[in-house]
C-alpha positions as CSV (number, residue, x, y, z in Angstrom):
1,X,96.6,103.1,96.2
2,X,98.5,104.6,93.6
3,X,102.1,102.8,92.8
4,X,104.7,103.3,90.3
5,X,106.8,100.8,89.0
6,X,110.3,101.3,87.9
7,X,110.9,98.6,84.5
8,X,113.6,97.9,82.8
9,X,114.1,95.7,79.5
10,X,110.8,97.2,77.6
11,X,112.1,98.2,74.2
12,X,108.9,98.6,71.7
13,X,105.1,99.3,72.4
14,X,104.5,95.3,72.3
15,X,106.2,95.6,75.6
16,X,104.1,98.4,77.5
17,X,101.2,96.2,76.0
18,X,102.6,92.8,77.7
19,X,103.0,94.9,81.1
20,X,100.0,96.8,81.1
21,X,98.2,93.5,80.4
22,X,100.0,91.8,83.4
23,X,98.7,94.5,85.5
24,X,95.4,94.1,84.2
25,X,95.9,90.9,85.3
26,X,96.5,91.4,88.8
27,X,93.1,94.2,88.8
28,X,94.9,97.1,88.7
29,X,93.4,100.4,87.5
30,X,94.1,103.4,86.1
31,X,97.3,101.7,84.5
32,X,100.2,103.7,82.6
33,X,103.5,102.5,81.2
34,X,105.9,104.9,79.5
35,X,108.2,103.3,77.5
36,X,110.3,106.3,77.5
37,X,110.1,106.7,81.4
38,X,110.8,102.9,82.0
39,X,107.8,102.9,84.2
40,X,104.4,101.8,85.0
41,X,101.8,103.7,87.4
42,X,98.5,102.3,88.2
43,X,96.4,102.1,91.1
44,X,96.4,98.8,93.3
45,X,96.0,97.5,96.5
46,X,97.9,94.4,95.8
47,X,101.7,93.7,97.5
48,X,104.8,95.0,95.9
49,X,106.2,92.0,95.7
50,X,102.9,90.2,93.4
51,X,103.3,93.2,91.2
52,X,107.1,92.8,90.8
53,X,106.3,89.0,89.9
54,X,103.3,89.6,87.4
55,X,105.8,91.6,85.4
56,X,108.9,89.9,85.7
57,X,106.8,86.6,84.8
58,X,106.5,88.8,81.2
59,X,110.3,89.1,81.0
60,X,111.5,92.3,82.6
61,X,112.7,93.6,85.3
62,X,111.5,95.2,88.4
63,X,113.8,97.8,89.9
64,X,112.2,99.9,92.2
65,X,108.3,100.3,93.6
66,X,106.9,103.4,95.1
């Protein structure tokens, strides 16, 4: 299932590199953050709520899943 992920608090490509690894973490797939969009899209079958937490775990914040 495809989500995306609505971040806040990524300033610099280390940033999209600590998230996309969180969600490599978690098994997701197909995984793309835009620093620029403030937003992650990847394809998951895991709950919202385990997705918000991999990446607030990282140090930012989770405003929005859909």
């Amino acid at each position: 299932m495809k989500k995306k992920i609505a971040i806040e608090g990524m300033s610099c490509e280390h940033c999209v590199a600590h998230v996309k690894e969180a969600l490599e973490g978690l098994g997701a797939s197909g995984i793309e953050v835009s620093l620029e969009g403030g937003y992650a899209v990847c394809d998951t079958d895991k709950p919202d709520a385990e997705l918000k937490s991999a990446i607030e775990d990282e140090g930012y914040d989770v405003t929005g899943i859909e």
